[in-house]
Rosetta silent file (secondary structure, phi, psi, omega in degrees, C-alpha in Angstrom):
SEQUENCE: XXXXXXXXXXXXXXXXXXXXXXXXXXXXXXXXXXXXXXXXXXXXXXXXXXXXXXXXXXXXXXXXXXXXXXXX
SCORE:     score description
SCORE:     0.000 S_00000001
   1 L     0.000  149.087  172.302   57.787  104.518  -10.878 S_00000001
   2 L   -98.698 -170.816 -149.123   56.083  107.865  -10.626 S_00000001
   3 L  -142.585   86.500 -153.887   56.422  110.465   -8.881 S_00000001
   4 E  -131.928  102.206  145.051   53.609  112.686   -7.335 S_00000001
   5 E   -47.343  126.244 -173.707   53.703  115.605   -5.081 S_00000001
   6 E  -127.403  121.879  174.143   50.900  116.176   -2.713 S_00000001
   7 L  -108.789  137.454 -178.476   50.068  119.127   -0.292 S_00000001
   8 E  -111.059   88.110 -172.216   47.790  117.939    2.324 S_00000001
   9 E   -65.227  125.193 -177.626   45.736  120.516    4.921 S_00000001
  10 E  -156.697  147.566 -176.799   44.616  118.669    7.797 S_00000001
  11 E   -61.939  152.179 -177.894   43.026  119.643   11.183 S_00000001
  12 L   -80.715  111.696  174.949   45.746  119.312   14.255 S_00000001
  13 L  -150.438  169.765 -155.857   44.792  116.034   16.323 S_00000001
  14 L   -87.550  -18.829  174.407   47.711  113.636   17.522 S_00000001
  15 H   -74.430    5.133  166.586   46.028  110.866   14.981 S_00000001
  16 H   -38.574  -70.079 -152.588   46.600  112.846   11.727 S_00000001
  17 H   -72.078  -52.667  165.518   49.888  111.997   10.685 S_00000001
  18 H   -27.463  -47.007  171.457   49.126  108.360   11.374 S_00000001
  19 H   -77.753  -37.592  175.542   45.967  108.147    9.609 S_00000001
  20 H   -75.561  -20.920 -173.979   47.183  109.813    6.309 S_00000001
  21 H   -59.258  -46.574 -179.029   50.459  107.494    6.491 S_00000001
  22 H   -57.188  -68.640  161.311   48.348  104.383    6.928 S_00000001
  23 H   -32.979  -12.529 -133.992   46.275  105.552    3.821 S_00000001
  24 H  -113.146  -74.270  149.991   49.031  106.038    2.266 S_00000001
  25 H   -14.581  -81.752 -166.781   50.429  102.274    2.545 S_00000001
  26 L   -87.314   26.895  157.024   47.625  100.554    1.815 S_00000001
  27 L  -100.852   -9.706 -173.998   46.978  102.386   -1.601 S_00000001
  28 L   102.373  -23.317 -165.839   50.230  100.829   -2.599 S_00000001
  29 L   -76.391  161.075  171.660   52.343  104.453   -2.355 S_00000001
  30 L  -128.727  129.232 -174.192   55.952  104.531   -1.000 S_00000001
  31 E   -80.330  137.412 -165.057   56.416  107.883    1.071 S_00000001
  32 E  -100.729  -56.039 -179.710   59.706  109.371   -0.774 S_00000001
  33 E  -118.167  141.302  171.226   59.343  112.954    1.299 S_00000001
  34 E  -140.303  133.457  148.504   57.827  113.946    4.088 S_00000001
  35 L  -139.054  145.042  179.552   57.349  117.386    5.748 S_00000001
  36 L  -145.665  133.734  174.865   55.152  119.170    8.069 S_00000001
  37 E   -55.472  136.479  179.621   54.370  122.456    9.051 S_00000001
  38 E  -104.301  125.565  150.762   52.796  122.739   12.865 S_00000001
  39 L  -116.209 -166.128 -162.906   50.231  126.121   12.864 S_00000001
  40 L   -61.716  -72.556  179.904   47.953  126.690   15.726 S_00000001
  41 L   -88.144  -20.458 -126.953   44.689  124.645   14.739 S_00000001
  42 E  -133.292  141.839  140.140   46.402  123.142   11.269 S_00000001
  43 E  -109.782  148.415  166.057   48.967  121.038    9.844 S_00000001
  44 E  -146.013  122.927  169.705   50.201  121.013    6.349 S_00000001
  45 L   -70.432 -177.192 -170.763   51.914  118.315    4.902 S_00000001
  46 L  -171.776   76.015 -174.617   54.244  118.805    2.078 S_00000001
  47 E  -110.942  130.496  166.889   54.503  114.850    0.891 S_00000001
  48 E   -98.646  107.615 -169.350   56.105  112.905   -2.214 S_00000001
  49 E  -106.573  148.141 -170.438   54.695  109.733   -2.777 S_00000001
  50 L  -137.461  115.992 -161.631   56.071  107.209   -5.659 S_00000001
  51 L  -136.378  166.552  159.563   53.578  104.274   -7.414 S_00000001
  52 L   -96.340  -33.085  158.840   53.087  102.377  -10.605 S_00000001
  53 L   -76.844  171.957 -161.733   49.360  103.518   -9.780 S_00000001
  54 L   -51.510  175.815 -163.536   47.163  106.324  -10.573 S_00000001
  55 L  -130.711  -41.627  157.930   47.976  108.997   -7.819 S_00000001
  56 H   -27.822  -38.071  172.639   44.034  109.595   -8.365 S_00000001
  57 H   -77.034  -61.381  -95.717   43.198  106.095   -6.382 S_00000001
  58 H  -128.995  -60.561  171.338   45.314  107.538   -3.539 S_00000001
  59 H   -59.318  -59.867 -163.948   43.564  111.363   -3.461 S_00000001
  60 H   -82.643  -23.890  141.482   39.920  110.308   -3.572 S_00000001
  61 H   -68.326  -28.374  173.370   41.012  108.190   -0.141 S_00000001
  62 H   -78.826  -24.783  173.810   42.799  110.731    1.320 S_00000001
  63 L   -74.307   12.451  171.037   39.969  113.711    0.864 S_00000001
  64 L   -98.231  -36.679  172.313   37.258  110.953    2.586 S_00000001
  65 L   -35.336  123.738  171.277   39.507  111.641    5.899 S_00000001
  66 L   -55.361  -12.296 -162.913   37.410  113.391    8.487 S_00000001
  67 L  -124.077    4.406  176.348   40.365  115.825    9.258 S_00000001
  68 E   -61.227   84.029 -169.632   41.457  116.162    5.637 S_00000001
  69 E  -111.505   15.909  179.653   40.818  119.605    4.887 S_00000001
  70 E  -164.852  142.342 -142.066   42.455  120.422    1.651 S_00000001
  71 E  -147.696   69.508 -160.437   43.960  118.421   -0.730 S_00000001
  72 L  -122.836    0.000    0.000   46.143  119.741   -3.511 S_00000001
């Protein structure tokens, strides 16, 4: 399995972390790490996800998130 770091910017609402986790799932990923920063308006995730698929299917769902606002 691979192995793909992701840092994820995403506006602070209490439905964030939920909505990228669910994405997350149902792409097939297994979350290996998870951490997140709290700022004022902002979260940033700091996540490691591990697949036999493209990490590519999994990025062009999570940047369709309304609160997604960087993606790297």
């Amino acid at each position: 399995m691979q192995h793909y770091p992701l840092t994820i910017q995403v506006n602070k609402r209490p439905e964030s972390i939920e909505r990228l986790l669910r994405v997350i799932r149902h792409r097939g990923f297994d979350v290996v790490t998870l951490n997140v920063e709290n700022n004022a308006d902002i979260m940033n995730f700091n996540v490691t996800v591990q697949s036999e698929r493209a990490i590519d299917l999994l990025k062009n769902q999570l940047i369709k998130l309304p609160d997604v606002l960087k993606l790297n």
